[in-house]
Backbone bond lengths (Angstrom), bond angles and torsions (degrees), N, CA, C in turn:
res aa  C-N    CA-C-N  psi(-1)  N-CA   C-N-CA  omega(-1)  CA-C   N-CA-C  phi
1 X - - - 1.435 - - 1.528 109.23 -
2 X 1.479 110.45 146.23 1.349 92.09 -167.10 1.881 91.33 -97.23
3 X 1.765 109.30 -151.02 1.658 109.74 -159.13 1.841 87.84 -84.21
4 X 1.307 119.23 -52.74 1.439 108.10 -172.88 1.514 99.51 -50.40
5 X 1.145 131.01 -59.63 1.521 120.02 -168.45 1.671 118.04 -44.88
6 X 1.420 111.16 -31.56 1.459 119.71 169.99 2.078 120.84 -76.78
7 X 1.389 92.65 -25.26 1.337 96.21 171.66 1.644 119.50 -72.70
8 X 1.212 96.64 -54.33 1.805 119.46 158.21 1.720 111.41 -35.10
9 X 1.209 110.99 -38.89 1.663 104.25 -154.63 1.727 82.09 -103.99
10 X 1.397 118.23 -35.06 1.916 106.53 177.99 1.771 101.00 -74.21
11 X 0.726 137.59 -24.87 1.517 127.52 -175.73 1.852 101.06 -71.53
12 X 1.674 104.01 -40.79 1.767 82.97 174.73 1.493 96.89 -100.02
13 X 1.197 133.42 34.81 1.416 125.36 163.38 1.791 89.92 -99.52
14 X 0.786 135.29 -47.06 1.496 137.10 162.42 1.077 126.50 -30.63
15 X 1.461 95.04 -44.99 2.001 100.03 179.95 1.540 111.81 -87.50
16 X 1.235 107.04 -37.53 1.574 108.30 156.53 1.592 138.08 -73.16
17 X 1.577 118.37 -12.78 1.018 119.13 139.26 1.351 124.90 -49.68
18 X 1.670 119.42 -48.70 0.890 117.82 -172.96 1.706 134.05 -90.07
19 X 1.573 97.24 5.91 1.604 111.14 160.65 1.490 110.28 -99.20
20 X 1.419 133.16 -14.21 1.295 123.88 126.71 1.472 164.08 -16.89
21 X 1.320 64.49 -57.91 1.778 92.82 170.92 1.207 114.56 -145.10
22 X 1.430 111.38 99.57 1.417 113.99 -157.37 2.114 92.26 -101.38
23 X 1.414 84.26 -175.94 1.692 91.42 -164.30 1.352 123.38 112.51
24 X 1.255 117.83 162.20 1.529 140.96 -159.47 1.621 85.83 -62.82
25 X 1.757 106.57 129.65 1.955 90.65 170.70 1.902 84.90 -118.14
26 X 1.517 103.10 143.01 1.597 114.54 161.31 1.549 101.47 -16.70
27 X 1.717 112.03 -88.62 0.994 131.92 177.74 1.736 139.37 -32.57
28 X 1.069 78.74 -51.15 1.746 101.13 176.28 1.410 116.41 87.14
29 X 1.163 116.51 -135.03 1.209 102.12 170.93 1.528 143.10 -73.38
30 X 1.586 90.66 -42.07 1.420 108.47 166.58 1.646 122.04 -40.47
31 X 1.735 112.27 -36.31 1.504 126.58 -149.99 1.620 68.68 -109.48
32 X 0.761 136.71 -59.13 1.895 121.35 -172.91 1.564 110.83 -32.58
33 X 1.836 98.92 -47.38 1.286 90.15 -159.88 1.470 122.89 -70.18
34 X 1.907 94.38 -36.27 1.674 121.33 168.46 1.798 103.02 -29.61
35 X 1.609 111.35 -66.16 1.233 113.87 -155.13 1.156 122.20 -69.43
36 X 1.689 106.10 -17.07 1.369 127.43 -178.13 1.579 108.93 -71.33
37 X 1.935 120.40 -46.08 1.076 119.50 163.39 1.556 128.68 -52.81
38 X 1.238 87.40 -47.14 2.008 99.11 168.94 1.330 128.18 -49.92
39 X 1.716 108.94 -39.88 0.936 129.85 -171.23 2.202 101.44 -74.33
40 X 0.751 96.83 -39.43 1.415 108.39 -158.19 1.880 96.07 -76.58
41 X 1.299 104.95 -49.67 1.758 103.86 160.46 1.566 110.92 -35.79
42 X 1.248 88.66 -77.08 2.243 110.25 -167.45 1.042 109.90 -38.58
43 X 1.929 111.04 -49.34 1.540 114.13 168.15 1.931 122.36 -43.59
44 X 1.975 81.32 -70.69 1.830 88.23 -171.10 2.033 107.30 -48.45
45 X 1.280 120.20 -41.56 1.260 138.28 167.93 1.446 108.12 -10.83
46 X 1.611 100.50 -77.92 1.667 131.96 -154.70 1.722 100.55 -82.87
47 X 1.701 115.88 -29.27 1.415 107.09 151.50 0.951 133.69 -43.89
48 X 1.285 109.22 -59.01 1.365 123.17 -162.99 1.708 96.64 -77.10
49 X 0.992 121.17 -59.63 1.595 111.41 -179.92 1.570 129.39 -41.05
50 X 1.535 93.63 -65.11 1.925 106.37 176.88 1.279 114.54 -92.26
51 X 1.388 121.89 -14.32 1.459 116.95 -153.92 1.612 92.10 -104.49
52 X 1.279 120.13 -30.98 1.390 131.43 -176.49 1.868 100.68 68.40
53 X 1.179 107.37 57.97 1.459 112.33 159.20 1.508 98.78 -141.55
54 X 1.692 85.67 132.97 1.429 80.90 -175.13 1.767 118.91 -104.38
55 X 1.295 125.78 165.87 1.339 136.75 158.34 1.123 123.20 -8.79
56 X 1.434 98.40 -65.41 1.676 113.50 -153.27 1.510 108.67 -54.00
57 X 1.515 129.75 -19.46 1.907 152.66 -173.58 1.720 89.53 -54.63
58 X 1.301 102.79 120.86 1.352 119.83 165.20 1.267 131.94 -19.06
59 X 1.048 162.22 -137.99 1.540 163.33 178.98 1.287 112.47 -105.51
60 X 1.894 99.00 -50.18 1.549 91.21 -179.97 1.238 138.39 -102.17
61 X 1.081 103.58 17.80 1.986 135.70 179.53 1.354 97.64 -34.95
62 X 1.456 136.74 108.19 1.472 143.45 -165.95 1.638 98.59 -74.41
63 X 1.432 122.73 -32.46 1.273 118.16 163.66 1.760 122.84 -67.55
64 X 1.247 104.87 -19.81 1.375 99.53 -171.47 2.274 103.29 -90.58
65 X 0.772 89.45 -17.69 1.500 107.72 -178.80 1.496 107.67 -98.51
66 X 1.487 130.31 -5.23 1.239 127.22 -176.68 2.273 96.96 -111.54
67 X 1.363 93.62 -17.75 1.453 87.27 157.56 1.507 119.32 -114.29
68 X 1.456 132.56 -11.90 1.191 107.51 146.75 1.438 124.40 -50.01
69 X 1.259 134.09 -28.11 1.418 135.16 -145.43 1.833 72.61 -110.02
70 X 1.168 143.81 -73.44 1.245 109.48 169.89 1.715 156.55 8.19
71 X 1.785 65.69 -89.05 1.805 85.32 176.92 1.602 111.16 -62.60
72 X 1.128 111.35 -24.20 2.081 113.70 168.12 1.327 121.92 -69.05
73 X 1.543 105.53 -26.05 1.805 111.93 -157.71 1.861 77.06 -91.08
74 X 1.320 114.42 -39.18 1.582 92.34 -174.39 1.652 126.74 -98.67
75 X 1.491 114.21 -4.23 1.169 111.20 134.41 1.753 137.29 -68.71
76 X 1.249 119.45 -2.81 1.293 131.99 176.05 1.264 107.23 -93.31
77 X 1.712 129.29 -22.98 1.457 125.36 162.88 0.874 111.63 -62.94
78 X 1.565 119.44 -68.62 1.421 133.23 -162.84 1.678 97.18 -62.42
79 X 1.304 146.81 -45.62 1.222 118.80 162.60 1.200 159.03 -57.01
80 X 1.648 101.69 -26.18 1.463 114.34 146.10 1.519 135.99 -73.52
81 X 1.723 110.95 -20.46 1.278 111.55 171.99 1.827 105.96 -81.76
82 X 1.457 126.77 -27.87 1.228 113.21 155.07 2.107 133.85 -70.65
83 X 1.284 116.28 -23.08 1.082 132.51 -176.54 1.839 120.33 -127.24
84 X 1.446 100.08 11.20 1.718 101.97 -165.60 1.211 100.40 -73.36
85 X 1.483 141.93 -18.79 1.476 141.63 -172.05 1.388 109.04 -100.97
86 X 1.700 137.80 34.44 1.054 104.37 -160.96 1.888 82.98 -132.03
87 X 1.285 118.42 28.55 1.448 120.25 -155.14 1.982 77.77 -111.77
88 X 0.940 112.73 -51.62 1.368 151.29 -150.92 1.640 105.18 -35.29
């Protein structure tokens, strides 16, 4: 997959993080979407490293989309448990 295809798949890993885990984000939307892209790297990343699945799997590879949507849902903790009080 190339980098737009990964940007593409963290922006709806973002939005589905964020029907997940619903609630007030620091960020809002903008920082949803950020984390969602981030998230979707860290994920495909940590596949490919430990999980031994790699990248290169088409767009709609249910594994490759089950760690983008990952790697967002747990960068979306760790950002609200560092920044969740500051909306407040």
């Amino acid at each position: 997959m190339s980098i737009i295809s990964w940007i593409i798949l963290g922006l709806l890993a973002g939005v589905v993080a964020k029907v997940l885990l619903p609630g007030r984000d620091p960020g809002g939307l903008i920082g949803t979407t950020v984390i969602g892209v981030a998230g979707a790297f860290i994920g495909g990343w940590i596949s490919a490293r430990w999980l031994d699945h790699p990248i290169s799997k088409g767009f709609y590879d249910g594994a490759t989309w089950a760690a983008a949507i990952g790697g967002s849902l747990v960068l979306l903790i760790v950002y609200r448990l560092l920044f969740g009080n500051s909306r407040d």
